[in-house]
N, C-alpha and C positions, 0 to 999 in steps of 0.2 A: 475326388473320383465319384461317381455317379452311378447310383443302383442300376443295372440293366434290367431290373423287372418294376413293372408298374405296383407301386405301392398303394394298401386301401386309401391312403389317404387324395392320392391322384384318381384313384375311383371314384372317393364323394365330391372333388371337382369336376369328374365326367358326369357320375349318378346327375347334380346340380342342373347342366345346361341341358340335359336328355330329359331331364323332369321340365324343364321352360317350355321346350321345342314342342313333346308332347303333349304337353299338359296346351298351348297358343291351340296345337292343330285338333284337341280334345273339345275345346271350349270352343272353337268356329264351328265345331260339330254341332253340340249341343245347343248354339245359337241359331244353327242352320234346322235341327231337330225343333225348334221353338215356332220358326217362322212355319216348319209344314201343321204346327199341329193351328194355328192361325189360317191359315189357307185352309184346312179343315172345318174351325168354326164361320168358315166365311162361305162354305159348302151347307153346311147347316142351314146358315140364316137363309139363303137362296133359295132352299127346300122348304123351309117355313114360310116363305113371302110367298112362294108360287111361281118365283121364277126358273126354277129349272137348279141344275149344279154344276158343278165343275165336275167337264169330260173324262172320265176314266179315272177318277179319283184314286182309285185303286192303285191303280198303274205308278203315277206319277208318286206316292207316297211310299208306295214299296220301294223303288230304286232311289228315292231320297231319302228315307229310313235307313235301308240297308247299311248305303255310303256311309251316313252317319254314325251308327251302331259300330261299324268298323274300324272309324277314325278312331272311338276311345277305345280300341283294345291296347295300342302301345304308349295311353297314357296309366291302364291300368296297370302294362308290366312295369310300368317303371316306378308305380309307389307300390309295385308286391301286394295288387289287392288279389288277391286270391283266398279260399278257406282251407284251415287246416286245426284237425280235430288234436288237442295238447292235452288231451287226458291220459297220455303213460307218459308223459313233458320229463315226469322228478323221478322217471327211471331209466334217463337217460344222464348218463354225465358228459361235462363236456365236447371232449373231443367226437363222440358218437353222435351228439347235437350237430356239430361240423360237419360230419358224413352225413348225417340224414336233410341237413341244410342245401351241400353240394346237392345229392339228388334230386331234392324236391326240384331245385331250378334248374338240373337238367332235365328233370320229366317234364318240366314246362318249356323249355327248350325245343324240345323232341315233339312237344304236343303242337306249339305254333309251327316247327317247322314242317311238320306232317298238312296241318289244316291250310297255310301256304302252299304248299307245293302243289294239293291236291285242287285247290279252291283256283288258284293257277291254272293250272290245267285245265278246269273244266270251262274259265272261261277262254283260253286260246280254243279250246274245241267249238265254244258257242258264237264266235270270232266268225272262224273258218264255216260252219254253217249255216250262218246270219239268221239265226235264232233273234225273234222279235217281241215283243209284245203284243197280245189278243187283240186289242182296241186302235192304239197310238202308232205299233210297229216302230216302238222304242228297238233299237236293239239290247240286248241285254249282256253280251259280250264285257263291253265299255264295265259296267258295272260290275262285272266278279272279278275284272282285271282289279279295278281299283279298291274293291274289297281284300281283293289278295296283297295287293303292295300294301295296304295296311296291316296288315294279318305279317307281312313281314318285316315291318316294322316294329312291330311288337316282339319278331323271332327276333332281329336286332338286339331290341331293347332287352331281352331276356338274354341272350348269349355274354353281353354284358356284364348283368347278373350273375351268371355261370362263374365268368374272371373273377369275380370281385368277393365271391364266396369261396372259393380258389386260391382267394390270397392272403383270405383271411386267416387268422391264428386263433385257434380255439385258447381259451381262458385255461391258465394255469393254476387249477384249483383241488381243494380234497377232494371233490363229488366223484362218484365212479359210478359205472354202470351196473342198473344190477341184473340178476341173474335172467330174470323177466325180458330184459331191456334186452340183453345179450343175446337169448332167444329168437324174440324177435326180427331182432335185424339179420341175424344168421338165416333163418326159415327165410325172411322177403328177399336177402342175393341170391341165396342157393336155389332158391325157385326157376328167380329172372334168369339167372347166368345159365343153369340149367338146362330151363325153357330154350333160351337164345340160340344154345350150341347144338341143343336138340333138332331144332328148326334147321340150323344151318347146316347138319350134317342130314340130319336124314328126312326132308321134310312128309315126303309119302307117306310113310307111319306114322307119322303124327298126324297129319291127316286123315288116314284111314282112321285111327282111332277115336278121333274128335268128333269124325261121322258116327261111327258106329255106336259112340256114349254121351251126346251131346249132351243129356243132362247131367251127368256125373262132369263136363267139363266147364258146365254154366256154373257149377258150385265151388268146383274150384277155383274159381274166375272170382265169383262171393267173397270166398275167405280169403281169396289175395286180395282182392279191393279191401277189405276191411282190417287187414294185417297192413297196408301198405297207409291206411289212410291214418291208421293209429302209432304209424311210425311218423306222422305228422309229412308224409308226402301230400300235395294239395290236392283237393277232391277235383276239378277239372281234370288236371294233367293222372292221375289214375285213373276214374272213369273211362275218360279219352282213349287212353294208352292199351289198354286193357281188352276193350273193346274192341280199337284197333287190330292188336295180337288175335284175337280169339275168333274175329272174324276171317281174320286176311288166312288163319289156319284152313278155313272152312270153306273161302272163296276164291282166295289169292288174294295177291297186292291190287293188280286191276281194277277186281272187282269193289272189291273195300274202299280203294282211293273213291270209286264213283260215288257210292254210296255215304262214305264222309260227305265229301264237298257237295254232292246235291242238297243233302239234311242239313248242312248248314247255310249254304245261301239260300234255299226254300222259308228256311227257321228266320234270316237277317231280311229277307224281303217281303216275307210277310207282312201284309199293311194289318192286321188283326194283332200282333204280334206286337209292334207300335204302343199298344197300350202303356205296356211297362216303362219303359222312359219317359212316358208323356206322366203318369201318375207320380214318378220320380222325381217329374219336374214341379209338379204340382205341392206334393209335399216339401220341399225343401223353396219354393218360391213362396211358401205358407207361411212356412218359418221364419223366412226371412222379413219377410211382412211383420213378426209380432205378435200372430194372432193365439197362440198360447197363453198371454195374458189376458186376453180379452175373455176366451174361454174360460181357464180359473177365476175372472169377475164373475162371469153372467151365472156361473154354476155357485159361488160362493152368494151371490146375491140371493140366488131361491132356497138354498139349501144350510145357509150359515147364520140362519137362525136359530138353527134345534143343536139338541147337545151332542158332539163330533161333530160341529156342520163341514168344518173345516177337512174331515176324513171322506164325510157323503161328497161335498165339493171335489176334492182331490179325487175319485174316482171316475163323479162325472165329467173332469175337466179333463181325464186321461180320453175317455171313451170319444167326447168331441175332439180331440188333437188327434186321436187314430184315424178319427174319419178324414182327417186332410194329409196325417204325416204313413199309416197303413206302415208303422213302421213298432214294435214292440219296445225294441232298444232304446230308437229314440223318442219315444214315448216316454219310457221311465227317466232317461237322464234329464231329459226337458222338465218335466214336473217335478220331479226329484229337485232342482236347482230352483223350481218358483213354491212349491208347495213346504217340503222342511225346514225352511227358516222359519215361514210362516207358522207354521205347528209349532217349532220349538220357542216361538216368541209367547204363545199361550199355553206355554207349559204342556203338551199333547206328551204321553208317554214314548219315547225314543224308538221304541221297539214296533207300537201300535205305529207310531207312524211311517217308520220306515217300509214295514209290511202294507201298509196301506198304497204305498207309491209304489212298491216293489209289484204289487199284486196288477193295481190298475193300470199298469202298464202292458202286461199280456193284455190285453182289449187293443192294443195298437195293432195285431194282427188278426183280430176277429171282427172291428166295424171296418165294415168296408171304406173305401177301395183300399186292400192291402196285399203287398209286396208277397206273401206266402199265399193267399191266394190264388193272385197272378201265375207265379210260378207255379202251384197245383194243376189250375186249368192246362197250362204249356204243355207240363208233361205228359197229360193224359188227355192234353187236347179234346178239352171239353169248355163251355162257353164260359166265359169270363163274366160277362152280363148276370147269366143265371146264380152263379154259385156266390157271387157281390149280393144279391137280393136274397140269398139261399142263407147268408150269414149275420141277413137282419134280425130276426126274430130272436134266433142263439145266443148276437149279440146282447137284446137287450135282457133276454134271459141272465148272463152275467151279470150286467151291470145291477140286478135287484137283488141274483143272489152276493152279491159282492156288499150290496146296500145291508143285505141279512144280518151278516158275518160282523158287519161292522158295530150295527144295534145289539146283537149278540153278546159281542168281545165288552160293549159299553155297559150292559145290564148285568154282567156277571166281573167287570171290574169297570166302575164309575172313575176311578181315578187316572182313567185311562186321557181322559178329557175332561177340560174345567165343566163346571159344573153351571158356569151363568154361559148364556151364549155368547157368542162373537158380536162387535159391533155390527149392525148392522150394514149392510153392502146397497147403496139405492139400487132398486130394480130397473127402469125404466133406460138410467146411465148406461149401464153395463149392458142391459138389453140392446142396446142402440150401438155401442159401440161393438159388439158382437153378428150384428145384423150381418153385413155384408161375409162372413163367414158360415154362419147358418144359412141365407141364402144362396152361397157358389154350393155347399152339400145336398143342399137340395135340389139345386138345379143339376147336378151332376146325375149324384143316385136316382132321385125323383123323374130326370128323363132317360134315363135308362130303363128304371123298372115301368116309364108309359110307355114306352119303345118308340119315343123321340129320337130318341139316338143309340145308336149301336154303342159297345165297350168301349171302340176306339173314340169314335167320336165324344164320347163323354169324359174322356181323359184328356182329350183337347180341349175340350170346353173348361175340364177343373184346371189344367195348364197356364191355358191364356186366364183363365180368370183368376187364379192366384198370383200371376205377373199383373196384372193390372192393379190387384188391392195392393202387393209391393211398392208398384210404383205411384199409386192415388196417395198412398200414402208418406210416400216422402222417405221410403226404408229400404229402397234400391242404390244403395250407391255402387261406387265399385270395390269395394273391399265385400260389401253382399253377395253382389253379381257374383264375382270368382269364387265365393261359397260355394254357391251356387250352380257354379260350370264344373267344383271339383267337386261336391258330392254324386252328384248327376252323375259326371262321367266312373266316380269309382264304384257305386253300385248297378250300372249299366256294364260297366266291364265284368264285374263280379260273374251277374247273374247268368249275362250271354257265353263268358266261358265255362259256367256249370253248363248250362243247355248244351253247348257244343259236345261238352264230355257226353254228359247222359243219353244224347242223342243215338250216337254210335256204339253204346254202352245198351241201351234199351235195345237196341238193333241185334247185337249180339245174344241178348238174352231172349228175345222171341226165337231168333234164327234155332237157339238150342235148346226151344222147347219147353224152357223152364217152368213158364207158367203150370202146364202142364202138365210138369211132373212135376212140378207142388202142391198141387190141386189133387192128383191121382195120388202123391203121400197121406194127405189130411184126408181124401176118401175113404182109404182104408180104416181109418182110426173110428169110423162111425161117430164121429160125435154130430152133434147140431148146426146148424148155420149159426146158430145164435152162441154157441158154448164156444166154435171157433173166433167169431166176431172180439166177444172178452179178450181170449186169448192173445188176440191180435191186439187189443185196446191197451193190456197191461204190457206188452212187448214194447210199444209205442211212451208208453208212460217210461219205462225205465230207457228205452234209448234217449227219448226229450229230454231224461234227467243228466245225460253225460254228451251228450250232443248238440251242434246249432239245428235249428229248425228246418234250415236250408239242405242240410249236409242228408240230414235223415231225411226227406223226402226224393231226393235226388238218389240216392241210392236204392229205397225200397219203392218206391209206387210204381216202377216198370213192373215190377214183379207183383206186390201186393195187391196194387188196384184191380188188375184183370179178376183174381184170384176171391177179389169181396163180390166185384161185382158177378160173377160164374156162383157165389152162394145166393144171389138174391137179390143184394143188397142196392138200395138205387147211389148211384156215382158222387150225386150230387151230397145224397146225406153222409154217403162216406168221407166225401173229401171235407164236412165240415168236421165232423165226427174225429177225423185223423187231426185237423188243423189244432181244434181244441187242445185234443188230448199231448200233442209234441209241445205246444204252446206252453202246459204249465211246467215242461221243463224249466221255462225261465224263471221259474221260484223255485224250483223242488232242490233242497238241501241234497250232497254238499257244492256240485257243480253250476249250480242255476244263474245265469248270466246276470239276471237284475240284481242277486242279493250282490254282485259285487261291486256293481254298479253304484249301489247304495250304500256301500262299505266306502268307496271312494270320494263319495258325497259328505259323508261323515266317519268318517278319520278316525273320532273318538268312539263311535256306536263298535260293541264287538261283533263279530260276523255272526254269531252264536245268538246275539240278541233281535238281528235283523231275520235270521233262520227261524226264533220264535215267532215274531209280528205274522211268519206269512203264512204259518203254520194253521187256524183259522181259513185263509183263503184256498187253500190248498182242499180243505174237505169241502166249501161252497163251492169248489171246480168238480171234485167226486161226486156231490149231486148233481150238477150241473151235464156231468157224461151219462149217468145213472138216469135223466129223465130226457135227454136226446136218443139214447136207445131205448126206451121205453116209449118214445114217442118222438117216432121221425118225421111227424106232420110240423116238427116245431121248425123243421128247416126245410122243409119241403112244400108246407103251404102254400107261402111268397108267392114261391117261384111257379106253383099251379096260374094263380091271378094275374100274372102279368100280362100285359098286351101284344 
């Protein structure tokens, strides 16, 4: 006799061929995303020769960006890349884990099937009214249609999901929920079910009162995003969802649905917006090439003479692999795996060095071109070009006081590092084999900040150029490639379903004012532009320490940003100013992403030991904020002199 209900195990053979299908139509994407940013640098050279460009560049890169960006959203439901904050994780027990699992993928459920429907819609409406393009007279109908059966594709792959968490059986174990936990999740039903029946019975009044208190109703919108997010529901489908609710109170469903789906096919057809996948592609076609090692040469070669050369090395070789990976994470795990064997093989103290890769790895998101960057700009849609050049100086500012820290830790414990130096590294080798790496950063950044090239087109350029040194070099095969087409597409799914949420999330939050009445709260208190700034620096410090970098920007800069820049303050030094200071979340004891990182790396190192090493870098980061607000020309110079 035969089960009449689908078992998980019939799931992970469905999950299996929906990860193929996806993942084929993901990577045709990302191949297809490849060829536009080529056709890009083939617009370039054109403009450089004096022969003119390719017509409406614009035009033709938006609607084949879009398509693209769309294709990996239902490869990212299907490996569950989505973020989700696990910091009350061990106050939750089992079966309550199982409910908040089932949720999270129904709010994603709920969230593609809303962004379908509506993305739908508005292209059958742009169909019926042969909505064109400026230039070409593309119609652009064609294109939100196929954006939307993507987008339901991914509802698909998510309702899936839904089954298979559904069918799952939570662990039969002692853990139990505690009282915290129990809380929790009681406040976030009792709100939604609440809310829900609210709405469905009487929505006029709630209405009317949403008007009449919008900011008192923005805040509560606040503390359910951040009760809902710390029940580990995923930050897209809350932001989204939330947004959704608070708006459609305010405007209706009509109006809301428009409002969704325009902000996101506006967000997916943006040829500016392109940047981020192109850099995506650039970092992870970098890697694939190799050129991490060449870097830790060329830096061990100048620097692994003096005594820690191998620490000075290991921080410089982080800061050169940010500038092609813009990636913090994988900054630390990449040197982490080439740099502490190395140490541990000339005896470097376990703790010094773990702290040393732990630390030098926050620079993956502060030299340019990087991923939290990017993101900054999107959401406060501010120049992407500018704040890349705006985060030079800053940059290199860590990397001397990081150099400090290091000389410091050595002169006040010598046995921290042998005492003869390392054999020597030829310069000239390592120089040479490093060239064509230092020249694609150059030419990237270096024509940006001439104004050679726009952001996007400088992401095309570090693109196609990190595919070429892949494949000049004999490091592209196909087990690479598909690296390469799944990292791409699951940090592209990632980031485009944050923006989606915060889009309609930010939307909600102006609609109700908020800014403003956060701004008219902190007016009353008379303090300073400058005593609220702090304020705002150490609030940042302690969310970075229990939060991703991603999660905390995406929730506070709709609100935040307006709120610095209405004190004074200019955007640009702000957004380095915030980057910095979330950034040294990823060291800061006890949550900080790299220490664990580096805990994993070394098995044997205790976590307590790897918390000491960073503990030094962590106060070279506190000067380091201490003399960018004491002097905003350090990040704001640059970006004066550019062309």
């Amino acid at each position: 006799m035969t089960d009449a209900h689908i078992t998980p195990n019939r799931f992970d053979t469905l999950d299996r061929t929906i990860d193929r299908i996806t993942g084929f139509i993901s990577g045709i994407a990302v191949l297809g995303l490849l060829a536009g940013a080529m056709v890009i640098v083939v617009d370039v050279v054109l403009r450089a020769t004096g022969l003119g460009g390719v017509t409406a560049l614009n035009e033709i890169m938006g609607q084949m960006f879009g398509m693209g960006v769309a294709a990996t959203l239902p490869a990212g439901a299907a490996r569950r890349v989505n973020l989700k904050v696990d910091l009350m994780a061990r106050h939750f027990g089992p079966r309550v884990t199982h409910l908040l699992a089932v949720a999270g993928s129904l709010a994603l459920f709920i969230f593609f099937a809303a962004l379908t429907f509506y993305v739908w819609s508005l292209g059958l409406r742009f169909l019926s009214q042969g909505r064109e393009t400026l230039i070409l007279k593309w119609p652009l109908g064609p294109t939100y249609i196929f954006a939307a059966i993507a987008m339901g594709l991914a509802c698909f792959v998510q309702g899936m999901k839904v089954l298979k968490d559904l069918a799952i059986r939570p662990e039969n174990t002692a853990a139990r929920t505690s009282k915290i936990g129990l809380a929790m999740v009681a406040v976030l039903f009792a709100v939604v079910i609440a809310g829900s029946v609210w709405a469905f019975v009487d929505l006029p009044s709630l209405q009317d009162l949403s008007l009449s208190r919008p900011g008192l109703f923005v805040i509560l919108a606040f503390a359910l995003l951040w009760l809902a997010v710390l029940c580990q529901i995923p930050l897209s489908a809350a932001t989204a969802l939330l947004g959704l609710a608070g708006t459609a109170i305010v405007l209706g469903l009509k109006s809301t649905g428009k409002v969704f789906a325009n902000d996101a096919v506006e967000f997916l057809t943006n040829w500016q917006v392109a940047t981020l996948p192109m850099f995506l592609m650039m970092g992870s076609f970098a890697v694939a090439a190799g050129i991490s090692d060449d870097i830790y040469r060329v830096a061990n070669a100048f620097l692994g003479r003096i005594k820690g050369g191998l620490a000075y090395a290991t921080v410089a070789g982080c800061a050169g692999f940010g500038a092609v990976s813009g990636s913090s994470v994988a900054t630390a795990a990449t040197f982490g795996r080439i740099a502490l064997p190395e140490m541990a093989k000339r005896n470097y103290a376990p703790s010094f060095a773990a702290g040393t890769v732990a630390a030098g790895g926050t620079l993956g998101a502060l030299v340019p071109p990087s991923g939290a960057i990017i993101l900054f700009a999107l959401l406060t849609e501010q120049s992407i070009g500018v704040l890349f050049i705006a985060a030079m100086v800053p940059a290199i500012l860590a990397l001397l006081l990081y150099f400090a820290a290091i000389f410091v830790q050595l002169r006040l414990n010598p046995d921290f590092a042998p005492e003869t130096a390392e054999e020597k590294e030829p310069i000239l080798p390592a120089l040479w084999a490093a060239a064509p790496v230092i020249l694609l950063f150059g030419v990237v950044i270096g024509g940006l900040y001439g104004g050679v090239f726009t952001a996007t087109e400088s992401a095309a350029v570090g693109a196609v150029g990190a595919f070429i040194l892949a494949v000049a070099r004999g490091r592209l095969n196909r087990f690479s490639l598909l690296g390469v087409l799944s990292e791409t597409t699951a940090t592209t799914a990632l980031i485009y379903g944050l923006i989606f949420g915060a889009l309609i999330f930010s939307f909600y939050v102006n609609l109700g004012q908020a800014t403003e009445f956060v701004a008219n709260a902190i007016g009353s208190l008379d303090a300073s532009p400058m005593t609220i700034l702090i304020v705002l620096l150490v609030f940042y410090l302690l969310l970075g320490a229990v939060m991703d970098s991603f999660a905390v920007m995406v929730i506070t800069v709709p609100v935040v940003t307006p709120l610095v820049m209405g004190l004074g303050f200019d955007v640009f030094h702000w957004g380095i100013l915030m980057l910095v200071v979330v950034e040294i979340g990823l060291i800061s004891p006890p949550f900080g992403i790299n220490l664990f990182i580096l805990k994993n790396l070394q098995p044997d190192q205790p976590l307590s030991g790897i918390m000491r090493g960073v503990l030094p870098f962590i106060a070279a980061d506190l000067v380091k904020i201490i003399l960018l607000v004491a002097f905003p020309a350090i990040s704001l110079w640059l970006p004066s002199t550019m062309n």
